[in-house]
N, C-alpha and C positions, 0 to 999 in steps of 0.2 A: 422340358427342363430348360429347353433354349430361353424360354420366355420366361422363365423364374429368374435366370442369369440375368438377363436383360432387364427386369424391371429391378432386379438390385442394382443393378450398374445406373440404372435413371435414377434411381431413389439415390443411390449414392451421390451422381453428379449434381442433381437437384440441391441436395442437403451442400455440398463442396460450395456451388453458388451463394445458397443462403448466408451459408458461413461464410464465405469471400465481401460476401454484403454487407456483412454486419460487423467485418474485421475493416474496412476502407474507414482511414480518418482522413482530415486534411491537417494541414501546417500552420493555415494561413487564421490568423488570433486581431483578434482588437486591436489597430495601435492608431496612435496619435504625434504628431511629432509640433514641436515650435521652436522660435527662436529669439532671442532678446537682445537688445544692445544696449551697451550703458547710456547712450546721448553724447553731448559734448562735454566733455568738462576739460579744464586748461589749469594748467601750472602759475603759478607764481614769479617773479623774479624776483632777485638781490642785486641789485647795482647801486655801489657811492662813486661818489663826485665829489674833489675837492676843488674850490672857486668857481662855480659851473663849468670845470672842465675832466671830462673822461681822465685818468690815466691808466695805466699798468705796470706791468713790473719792465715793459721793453720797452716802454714808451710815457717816462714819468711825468709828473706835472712837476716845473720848476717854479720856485719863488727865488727871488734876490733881496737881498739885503739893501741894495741901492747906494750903497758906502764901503767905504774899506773902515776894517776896526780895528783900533789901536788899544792895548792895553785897559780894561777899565771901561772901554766902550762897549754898548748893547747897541742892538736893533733890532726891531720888532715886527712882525709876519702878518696880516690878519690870514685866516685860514678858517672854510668853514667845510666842516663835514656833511653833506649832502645827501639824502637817500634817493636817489632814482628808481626804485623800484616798487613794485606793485604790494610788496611786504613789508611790513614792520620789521627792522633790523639793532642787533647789537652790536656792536661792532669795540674789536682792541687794536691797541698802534705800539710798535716797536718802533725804536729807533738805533742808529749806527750810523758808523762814520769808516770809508777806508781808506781813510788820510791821516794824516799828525795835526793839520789844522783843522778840521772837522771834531778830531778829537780833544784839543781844545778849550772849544768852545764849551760853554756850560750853556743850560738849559731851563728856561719857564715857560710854562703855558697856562693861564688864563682862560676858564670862561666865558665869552662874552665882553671882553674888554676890545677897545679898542687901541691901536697904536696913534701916538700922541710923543712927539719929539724921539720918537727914535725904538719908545719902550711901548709898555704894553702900559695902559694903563685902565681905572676902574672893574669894573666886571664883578660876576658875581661869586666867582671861588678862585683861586691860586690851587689847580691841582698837581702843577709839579713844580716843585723846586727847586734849582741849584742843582738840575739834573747832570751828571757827569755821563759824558756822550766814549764807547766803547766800539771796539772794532765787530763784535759780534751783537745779533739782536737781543736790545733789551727793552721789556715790556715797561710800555709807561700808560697812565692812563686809566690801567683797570679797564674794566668792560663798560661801556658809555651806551646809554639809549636808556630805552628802544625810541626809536627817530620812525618817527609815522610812514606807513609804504607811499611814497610818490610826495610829499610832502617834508618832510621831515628835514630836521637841517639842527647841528652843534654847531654854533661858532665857537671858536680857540682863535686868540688871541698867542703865537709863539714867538718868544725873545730868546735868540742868541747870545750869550755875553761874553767875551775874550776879558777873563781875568786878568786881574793887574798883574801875577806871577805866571803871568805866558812866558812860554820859554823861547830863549833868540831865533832856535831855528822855524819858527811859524813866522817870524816874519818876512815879507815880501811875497809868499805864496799863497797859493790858494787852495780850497777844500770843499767840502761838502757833506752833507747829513740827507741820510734816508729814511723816512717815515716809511711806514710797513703800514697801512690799514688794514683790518682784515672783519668781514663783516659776515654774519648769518641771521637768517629768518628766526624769526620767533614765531612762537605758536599763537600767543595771546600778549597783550597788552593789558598791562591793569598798573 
């Protein structure tokens, strides 16, 4: 009987292996891995320039009149708006004043004219008129462009004029007017 025991216990363990054989997986599956980069690519810029010169808001570009003006008197500005940048831009301008002489003064601009005795003269449109100059910004101009990236350029022609009905206390002092440019990328040109 020992030996019937024993060869069930071999047949058992025999069958235990087979089965242990035929239960073994592995884990380890197909794989593949990669990786991609975009390349180079590079941004754009926005930058104007009025007269070929950089300004900001801390560090403006001046123009002078070259005169003192008396009632009735103009002077005229040339002024070009400039694109520096690699994009095509549109760009709008405010203006203010945070003086009593500044405020004042009245206001034309001129495309493309040139100053000639003092005023602005020729050019091809009058886009402001008899502007009246406030302490707080006020849009003038409307939206101007698009002015080509790295190429692009508006000349404005702008006149100061101190009405004949300036009041006494502007005289003998002095004042000043802030243009505000403000310019962004356009998508497309057409």
């Amino acid at each position: 009987m020992s030996g019937v025991v024993s060869m069930r216990i071999r047949a058992l363990l025999s069958l235990g292996v087979i089965l242990g054989l035929g239960t073994v997986s592995t884990l380890a599956t197909w794989s593949a891995s990669t990786t991609t980069t975009s390349g180079v690519f590079t941004t754009g810029t926005v930058d104007i320039a009025l007269n070929d010169a950089d300004a900001t808001v801390t560090s403006p570009y001046t123009v002078t009149l070259g005169r003192a003006l008396l009632p009735g008197d103009s002077a005229g500005v040339p002024l070009i708006v400039q694109n520096r940048g690699s994009l095509a831009v549109r760009y709008t301008t405010a203006v203010r004043s945070a003086d009593a002489t500044g405020r004042a003064m009245r206001l034309r601009i001129t495309t493309g004219a040139t100053v000639s005795g003092g005023s602005c003269s020729g050019g091809t449109a009058t886009t402001v008129v008899d502007q009246a100059i406030t302490a707080g910004d006020t849009a003038i101009l409307g939206t101007r462009g698009p002015l080509a990236g790295g190429t692009g350029a508006d000349p404005l022609c702008v006149q100061f004029t101190l009405p004949t009905d300036a009041p006494n206390s502007v005289q003998t002092t002095s004042g000043g007017v802030q243009f505000t440019f403000v310019a962004s990328a356009v998508t497309s040109v057409v």
